[in-house]
PQR file with spaces between the fields and no chain letter, atoms N, CA, C, O and H, PARSE charges and radii, in Angstrom:
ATOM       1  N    UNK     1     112.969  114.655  110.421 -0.4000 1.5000
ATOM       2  CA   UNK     1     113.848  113.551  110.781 -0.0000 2.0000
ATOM       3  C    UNK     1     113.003  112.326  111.094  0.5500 1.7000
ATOM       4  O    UNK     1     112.014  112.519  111.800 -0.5500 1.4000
ATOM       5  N    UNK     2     113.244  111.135  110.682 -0.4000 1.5000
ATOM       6  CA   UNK     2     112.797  109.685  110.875 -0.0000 2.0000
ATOM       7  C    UNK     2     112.939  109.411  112.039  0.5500 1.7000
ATOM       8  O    UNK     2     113.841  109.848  112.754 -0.5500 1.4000
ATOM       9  H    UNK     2     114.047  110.978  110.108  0.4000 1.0000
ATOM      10  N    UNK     3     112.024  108.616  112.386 -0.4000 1.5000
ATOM      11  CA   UNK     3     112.404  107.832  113.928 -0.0000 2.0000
ATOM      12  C    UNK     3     112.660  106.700  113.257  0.5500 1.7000
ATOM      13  O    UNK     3     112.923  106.058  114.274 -0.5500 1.4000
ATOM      14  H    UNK     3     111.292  108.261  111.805  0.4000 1.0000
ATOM      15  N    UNK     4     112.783  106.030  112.521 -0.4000 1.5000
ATOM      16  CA   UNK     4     112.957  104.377  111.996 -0.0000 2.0000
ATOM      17  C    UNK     4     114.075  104.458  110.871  0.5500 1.7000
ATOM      18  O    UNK     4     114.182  105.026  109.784 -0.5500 1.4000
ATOM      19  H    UNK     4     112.569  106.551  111.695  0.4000 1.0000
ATOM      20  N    UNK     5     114.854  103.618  111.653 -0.4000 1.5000
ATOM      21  CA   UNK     5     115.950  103.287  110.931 -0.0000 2.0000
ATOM      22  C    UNK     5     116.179  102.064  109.691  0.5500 1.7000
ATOM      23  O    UNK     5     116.057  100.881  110.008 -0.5500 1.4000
ATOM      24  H    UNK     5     114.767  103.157  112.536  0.4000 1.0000
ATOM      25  N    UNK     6     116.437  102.364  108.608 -0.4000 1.5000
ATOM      26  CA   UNK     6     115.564  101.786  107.701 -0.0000 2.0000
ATOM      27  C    UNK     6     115.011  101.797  106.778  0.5500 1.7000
ATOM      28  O    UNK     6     114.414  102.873  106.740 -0.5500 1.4000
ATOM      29  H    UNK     6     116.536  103.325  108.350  0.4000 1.0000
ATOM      30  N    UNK     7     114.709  100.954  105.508 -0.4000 1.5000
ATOM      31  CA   UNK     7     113.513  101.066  104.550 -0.0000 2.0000
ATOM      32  C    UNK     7     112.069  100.972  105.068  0.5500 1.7000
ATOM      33  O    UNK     7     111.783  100.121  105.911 -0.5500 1.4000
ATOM      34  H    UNK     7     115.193  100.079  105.538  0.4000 1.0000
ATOM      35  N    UNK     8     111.257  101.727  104.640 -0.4000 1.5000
ATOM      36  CA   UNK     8     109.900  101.326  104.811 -0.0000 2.0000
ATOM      37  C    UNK     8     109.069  100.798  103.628  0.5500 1.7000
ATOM      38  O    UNK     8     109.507  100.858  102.479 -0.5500 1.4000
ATOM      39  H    UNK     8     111.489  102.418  103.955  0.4000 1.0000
ATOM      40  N    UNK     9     107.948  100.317  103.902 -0.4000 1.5000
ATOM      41  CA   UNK     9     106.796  100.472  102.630 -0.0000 2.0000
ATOM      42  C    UNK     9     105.863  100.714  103.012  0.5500 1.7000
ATOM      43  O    UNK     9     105.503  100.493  104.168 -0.5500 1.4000
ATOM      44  H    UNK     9     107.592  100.268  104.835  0.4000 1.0000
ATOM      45  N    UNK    10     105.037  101.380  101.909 -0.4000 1.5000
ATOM      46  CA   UNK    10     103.910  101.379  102.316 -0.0000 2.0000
ATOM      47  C    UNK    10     103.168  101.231  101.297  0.5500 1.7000
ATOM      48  O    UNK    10     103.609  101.264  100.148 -0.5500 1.4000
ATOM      49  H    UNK    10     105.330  101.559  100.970  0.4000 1.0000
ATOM      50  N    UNK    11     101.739  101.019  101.650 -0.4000 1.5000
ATOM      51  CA   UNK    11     100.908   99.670  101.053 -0.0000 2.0000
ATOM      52  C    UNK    11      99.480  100.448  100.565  0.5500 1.7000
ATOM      53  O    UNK    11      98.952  100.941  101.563 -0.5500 1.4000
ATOM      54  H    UNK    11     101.381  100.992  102.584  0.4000 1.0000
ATOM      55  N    UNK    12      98.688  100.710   99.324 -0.4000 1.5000
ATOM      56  CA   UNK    12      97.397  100.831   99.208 -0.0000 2.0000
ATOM      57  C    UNK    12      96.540   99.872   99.328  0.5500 1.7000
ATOM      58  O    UNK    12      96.738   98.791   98.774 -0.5500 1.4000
ATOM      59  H    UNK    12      99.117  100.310   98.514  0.4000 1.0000
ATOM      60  N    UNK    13      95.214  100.167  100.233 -0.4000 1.5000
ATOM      61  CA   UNK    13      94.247   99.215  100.215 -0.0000 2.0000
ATOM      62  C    UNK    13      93.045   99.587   98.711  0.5500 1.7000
ATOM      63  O    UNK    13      93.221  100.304   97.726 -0.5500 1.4000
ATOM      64  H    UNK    13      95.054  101.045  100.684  0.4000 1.0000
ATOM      65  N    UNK    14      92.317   99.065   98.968 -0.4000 1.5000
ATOM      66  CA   UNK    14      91.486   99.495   97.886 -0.0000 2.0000
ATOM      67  C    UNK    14      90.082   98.592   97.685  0.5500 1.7000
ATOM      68  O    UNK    14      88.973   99.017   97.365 -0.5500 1.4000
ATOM      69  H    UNK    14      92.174   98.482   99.768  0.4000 1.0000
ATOM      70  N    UNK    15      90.523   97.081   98.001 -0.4000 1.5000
ATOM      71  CA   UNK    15      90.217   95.961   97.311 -0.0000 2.0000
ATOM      72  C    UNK    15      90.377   94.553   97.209  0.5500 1.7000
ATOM      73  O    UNK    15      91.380   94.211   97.835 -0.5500 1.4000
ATOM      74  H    UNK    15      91.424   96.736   98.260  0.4000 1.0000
ATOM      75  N    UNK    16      89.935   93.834   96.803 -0.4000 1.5000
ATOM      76  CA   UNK    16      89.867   92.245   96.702 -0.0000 2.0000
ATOM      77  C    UNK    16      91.223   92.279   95.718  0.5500 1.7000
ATOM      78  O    UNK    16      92.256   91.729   96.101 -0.5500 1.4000
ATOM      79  H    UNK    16      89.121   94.112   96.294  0.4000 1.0000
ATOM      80  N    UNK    17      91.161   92.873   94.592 -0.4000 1.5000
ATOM      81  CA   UNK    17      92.173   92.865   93.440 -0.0000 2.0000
ATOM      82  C    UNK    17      93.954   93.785   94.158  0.5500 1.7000
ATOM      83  O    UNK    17      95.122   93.572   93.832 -0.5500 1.4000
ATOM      84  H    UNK    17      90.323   93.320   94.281  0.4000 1.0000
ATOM      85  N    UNK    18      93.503   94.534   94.934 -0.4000 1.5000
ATOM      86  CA   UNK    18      94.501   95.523   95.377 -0.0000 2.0000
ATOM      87  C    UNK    18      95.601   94.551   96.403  0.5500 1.7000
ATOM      88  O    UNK    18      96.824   94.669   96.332 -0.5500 1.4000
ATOM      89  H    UNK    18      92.555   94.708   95.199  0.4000 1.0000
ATOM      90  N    UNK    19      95.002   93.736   97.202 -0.4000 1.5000
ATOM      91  CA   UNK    19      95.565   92.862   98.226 -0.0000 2.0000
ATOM      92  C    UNK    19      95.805   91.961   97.679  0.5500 1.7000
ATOM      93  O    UNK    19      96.923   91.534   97.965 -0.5500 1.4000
ATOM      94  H    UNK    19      94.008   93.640   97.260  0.4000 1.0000
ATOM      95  N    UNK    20      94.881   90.966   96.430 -0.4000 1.5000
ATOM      96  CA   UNK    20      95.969   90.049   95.967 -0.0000 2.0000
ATOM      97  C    UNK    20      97.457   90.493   95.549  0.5500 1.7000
ATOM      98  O    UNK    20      98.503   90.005   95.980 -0.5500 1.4000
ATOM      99  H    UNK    20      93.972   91.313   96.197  0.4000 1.0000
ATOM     100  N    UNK    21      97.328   91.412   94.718 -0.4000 1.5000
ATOM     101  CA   UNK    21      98.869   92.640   94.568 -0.0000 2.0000
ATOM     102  C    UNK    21      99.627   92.303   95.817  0.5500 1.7000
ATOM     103  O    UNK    21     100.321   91.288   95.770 -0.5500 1.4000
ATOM     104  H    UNK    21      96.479   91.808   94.369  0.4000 1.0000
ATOM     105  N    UNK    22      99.599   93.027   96.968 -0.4000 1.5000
ATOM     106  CA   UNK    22     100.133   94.016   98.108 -0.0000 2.0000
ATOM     107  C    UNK    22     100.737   91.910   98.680  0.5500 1.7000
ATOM     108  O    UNK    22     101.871   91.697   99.110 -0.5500 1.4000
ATOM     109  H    UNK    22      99.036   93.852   97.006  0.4000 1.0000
ATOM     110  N    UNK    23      99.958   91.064   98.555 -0.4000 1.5000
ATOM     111  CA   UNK    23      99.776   89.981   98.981 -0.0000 2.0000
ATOM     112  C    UNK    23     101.225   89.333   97.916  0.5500 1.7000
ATOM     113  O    UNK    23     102.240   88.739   98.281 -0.5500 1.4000
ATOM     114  H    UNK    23      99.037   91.238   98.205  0.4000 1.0000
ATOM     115  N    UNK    24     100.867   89.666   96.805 -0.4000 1.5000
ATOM     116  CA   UNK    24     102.232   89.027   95.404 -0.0000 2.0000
ATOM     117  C    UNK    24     103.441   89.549   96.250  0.5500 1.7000
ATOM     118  O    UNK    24     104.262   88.803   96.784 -0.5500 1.4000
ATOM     119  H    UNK    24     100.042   90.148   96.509  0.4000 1.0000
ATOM     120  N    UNK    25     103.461   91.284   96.328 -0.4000 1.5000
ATOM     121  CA   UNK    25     104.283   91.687   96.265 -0.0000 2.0000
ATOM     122  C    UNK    25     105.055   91.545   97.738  0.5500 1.7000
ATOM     123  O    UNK    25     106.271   91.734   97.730 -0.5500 1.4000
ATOM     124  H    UNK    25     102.794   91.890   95.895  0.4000 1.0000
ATOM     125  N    UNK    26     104.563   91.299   98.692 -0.4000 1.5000
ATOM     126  CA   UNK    26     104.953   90.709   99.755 -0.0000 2.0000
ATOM     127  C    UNK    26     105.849   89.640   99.989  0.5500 1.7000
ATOM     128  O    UNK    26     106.864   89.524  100.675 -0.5500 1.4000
ATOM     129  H    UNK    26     103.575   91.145   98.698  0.4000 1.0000
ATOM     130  N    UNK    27     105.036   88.684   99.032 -0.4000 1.5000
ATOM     131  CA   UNK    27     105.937   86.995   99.091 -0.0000 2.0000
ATOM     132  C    UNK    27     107.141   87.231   98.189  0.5500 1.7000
ATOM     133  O    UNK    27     108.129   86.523   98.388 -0.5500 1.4000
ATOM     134  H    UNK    27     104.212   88.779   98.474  0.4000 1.0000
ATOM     135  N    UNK    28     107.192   88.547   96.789 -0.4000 1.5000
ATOM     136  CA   UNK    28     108.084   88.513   96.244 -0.0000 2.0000
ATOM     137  C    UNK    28     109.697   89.169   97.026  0.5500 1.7000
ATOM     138  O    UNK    28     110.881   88.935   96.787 -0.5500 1.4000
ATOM     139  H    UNK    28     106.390   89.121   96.627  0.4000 1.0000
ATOM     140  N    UNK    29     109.128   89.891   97.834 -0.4000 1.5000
ATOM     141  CA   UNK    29     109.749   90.763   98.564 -0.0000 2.0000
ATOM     142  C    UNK    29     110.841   89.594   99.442  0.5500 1.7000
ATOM     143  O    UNK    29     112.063   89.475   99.365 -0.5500 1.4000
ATOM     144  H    UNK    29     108.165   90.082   98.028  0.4000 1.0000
ATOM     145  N    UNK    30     109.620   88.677  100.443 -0.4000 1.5000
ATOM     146  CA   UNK    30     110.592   87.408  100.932 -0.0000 2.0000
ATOM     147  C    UNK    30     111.513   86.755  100.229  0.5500 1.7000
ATOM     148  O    UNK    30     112.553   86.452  100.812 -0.5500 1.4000
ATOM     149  H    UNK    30     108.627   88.774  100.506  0.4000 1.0000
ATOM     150  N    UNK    31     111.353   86.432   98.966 -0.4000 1.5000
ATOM     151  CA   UNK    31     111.881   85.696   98.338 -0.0000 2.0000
ATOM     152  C    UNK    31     113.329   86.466   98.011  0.5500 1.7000
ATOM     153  O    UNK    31     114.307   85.736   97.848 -0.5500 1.4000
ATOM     154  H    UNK    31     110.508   86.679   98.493  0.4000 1.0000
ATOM     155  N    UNK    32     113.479   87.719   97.923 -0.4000 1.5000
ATOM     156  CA   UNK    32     114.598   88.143   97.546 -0.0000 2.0000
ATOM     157  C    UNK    32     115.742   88.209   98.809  0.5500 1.7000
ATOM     158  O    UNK    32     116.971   88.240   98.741 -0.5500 1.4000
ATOM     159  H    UNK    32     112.685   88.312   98.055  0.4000 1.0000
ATOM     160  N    UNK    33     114.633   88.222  100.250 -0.4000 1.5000
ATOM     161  CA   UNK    33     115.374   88.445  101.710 -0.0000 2.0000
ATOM     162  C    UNK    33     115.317   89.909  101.487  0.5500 1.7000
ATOM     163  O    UNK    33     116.456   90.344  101.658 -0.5500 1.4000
ATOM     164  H    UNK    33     113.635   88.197  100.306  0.4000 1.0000
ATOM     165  N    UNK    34     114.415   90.949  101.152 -0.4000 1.5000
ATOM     166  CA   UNK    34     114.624   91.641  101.540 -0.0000 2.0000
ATOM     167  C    UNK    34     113.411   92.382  102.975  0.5500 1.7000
ATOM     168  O    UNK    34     113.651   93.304  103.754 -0.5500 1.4000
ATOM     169  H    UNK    34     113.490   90.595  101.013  0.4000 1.0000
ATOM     170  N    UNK    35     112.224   91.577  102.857 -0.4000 1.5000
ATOM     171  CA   UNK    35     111.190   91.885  103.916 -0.0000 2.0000
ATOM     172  C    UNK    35     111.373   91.776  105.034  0.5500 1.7000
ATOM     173  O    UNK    35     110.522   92.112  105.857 -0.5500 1.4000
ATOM     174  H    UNK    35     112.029   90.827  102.224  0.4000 1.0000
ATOM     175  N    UNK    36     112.822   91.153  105.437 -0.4000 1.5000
ATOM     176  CA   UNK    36     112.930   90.941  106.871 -0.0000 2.0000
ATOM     177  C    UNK    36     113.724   92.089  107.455  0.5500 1.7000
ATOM     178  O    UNK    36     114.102   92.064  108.627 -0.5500 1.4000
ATOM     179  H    UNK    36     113.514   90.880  104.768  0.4000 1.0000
ATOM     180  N    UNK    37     114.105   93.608  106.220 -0.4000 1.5000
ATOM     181  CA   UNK    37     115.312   94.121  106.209 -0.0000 2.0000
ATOM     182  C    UNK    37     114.253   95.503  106.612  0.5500 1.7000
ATOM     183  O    UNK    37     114.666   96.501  107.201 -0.5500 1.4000
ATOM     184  H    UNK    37     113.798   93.628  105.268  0.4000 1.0000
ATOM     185  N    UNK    38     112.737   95.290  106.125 -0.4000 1.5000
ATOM     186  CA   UNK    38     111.733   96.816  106.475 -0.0000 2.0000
ATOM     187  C    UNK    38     112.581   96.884  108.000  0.5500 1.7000
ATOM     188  O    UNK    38     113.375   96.220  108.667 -0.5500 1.4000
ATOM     189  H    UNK    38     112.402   94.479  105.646  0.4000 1.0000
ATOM     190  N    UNK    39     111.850   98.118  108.037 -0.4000 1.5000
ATOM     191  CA   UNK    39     111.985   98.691  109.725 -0.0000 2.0000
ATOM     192  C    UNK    39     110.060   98.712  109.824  0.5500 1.7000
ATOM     193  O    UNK    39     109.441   98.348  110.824 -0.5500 1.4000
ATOM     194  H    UNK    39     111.205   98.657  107.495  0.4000 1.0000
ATOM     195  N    UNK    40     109.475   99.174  108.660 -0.4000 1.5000
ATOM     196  CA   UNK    40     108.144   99.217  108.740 -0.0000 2.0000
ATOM     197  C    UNK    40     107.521   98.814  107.925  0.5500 1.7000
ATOM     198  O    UNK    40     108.207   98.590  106.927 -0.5500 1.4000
ATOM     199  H    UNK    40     109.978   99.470  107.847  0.4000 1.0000
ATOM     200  N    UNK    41     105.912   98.448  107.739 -0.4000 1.5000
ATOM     201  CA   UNK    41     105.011   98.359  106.962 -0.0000 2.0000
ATOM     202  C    UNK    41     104.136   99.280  107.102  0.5500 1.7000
ATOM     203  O    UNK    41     103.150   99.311  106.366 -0.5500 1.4000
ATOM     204  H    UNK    41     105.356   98.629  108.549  0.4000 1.0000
């Protein structure tokens, strides 16, 4: 059972190349309104 109510994500590090990604996919995430909707990162 979850303690967090909610979508989560979760994120690979890796890298210079991996975080520009994690970094895209972040701002794309805002843009739709849905990043404010995580319970977690």
């Amino acid at each position: 059972m979850s303690l967090l109510k909610g979508p989560t994500l979760a994120m690979s590090g890796g890298g210079f190349r991996s975080t520009l990604f994690q970094i895209g996919a972040l701002a794309r995430l805002n843009e739709f309104g849905l990043l404010p909707k995580l319970a977690c990162l």
